[in-house]
C-alpha positions, 0 to 999 in steps of 0.5 A: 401596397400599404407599407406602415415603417416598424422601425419607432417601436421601444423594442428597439434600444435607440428607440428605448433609450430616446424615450427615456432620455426624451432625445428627439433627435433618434426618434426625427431621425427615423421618421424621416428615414422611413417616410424618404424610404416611401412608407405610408404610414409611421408605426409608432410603439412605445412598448415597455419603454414606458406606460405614460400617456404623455410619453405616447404623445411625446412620440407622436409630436416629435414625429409629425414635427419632421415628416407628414407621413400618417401614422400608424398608433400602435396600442390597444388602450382605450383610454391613451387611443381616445387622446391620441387620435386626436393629436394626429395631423392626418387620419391614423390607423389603430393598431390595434383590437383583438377580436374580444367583444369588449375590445371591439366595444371600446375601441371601434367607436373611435375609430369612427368617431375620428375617421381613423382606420383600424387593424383587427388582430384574429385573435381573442383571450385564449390566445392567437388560433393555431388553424385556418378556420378560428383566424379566419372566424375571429376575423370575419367577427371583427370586419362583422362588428367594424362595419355594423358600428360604421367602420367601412371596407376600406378603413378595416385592416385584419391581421391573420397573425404572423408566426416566427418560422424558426418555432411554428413553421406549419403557420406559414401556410395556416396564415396564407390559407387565412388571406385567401379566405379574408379576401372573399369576406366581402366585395370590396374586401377589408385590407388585410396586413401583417407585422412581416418582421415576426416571420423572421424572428430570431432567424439569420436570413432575417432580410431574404425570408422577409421578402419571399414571405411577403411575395407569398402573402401579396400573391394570396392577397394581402396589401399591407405590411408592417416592416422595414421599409428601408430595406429596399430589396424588400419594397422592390420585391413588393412592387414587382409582385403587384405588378406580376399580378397586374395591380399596376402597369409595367414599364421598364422603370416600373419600380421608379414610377411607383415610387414616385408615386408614392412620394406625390 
């Protein structure tokens, strides 16, 4: 399981309030938070907090200054992707394209160039598909695109597009039926991801329909997740889930051993 910490986004209001007063300290804090807790990749978002670029790189320095946890680039401008690709210690993930031909055109390029992974949303200009079948067209389009230009297997990562519960509750199974689908696109197939946070939006049992949610999607096959990974209930349930499905070997201190594996 690939998880990729949410928690460096400027939706949040330390996040924001750190961006604007330029206070290190929150955004360290965090990184090093999310990479003790065993994420694989740091998302780092500015959202509305700001649209300078040099605001972007800021973030990203501050970040790679405490921890050595990848990270995850979350925009989808071309021109602030070409620099801060570059600025990253160790290969990032674009987050992320849309499945708009132009999009593709500007920033799969890249992704190849700098050796970075890319997340591809299945959705285009019309907005995100209600149906399993124009997600999984969109993302069959974007893995199409991804691979002709160079992108392999292993450094494409398609996003079905979560829904929140609360507002669209019909997509939950829209969305799993989607994985299903990604996962026989190719052999091996790209990694398939999902912003697990937006299932529970505005929901009170936030933390519980996270974690069935994601069991769900791992046992369909996703292997990413953007989410909180200091909820450890969470992690452990993603474990315990790949091990159910023999992706790992079980032993009485499965849980440990596979987070000691992923701290080596």
């Amino acid at each position: 399981m690939i998880f990729i910490g949410e928690r460096i986004n400027g939706g949040f209001k330390d996040i924001q309030r750190a961006i604007k007063e330029k206070d290190t300290s929150i955004i360290q804090n965090w990184a090093k938070i999310q990479s003790e807790a065993g994420a694989n990749y740091i998302d780092v978002n500015m959202g509305a907090a700001s649209n300078k670029l040099e605001d972007f790189i800021w973030m990203i320095e501050t970040v790679q200054e405490v921890v050595d946890t990848p990270i995850s680039v979350d925009s989808n401008k071309p021109a602030f992707l070409e620099k801060l690709v570059k600025i990253c210690k160790y290969p990032p993930i674009i987050n992320s394209t849309t499945a708009d031909k132009e999009k593709l055109d500007q920033i799969i390029p890249i992704a190849v160039e700098n050796n970075t992974s890319l997340i591809g949303l299945c959705m285009d200009k019309k907005g995100s598909p209600q149906d399993v079948e124009s997600r999984v067209e969109l993302g069959a389009m974007i893995f199409s695109e991804a691979m002709d230009k160079g992108l392999s297997e292993e450094r494409i990562f398609l996003d079905p597009i979560t829904m929140p519960l609360r507002y669209l509750q019909v997509q939950v199974k829209n969305q799993i039926e989607a994985i299903k689908q990604f996962t026989v696109l190719s052999s091996p197939h790209p990694h398939i991801v999902v912003g697990l946070s937006n299932i529970a939006s505005q929901s009170k049992q936030v933390r519980l329909i996270n974690r069935v949610f994601l069991v769900m999607c791992i046992e369909a096959g996703l292997d990413a997740a953007i989410c909180d990974v200091t909820d450890e209930e969470l992690v452990n349930s993603a474990i315990t889930a790949e091990v159910l499905l023999n992706k790992h070997i079980y032993s009485d201190s499965y849980i440990k051993a596979y987070k000691d594996s992923m701290r080596s």
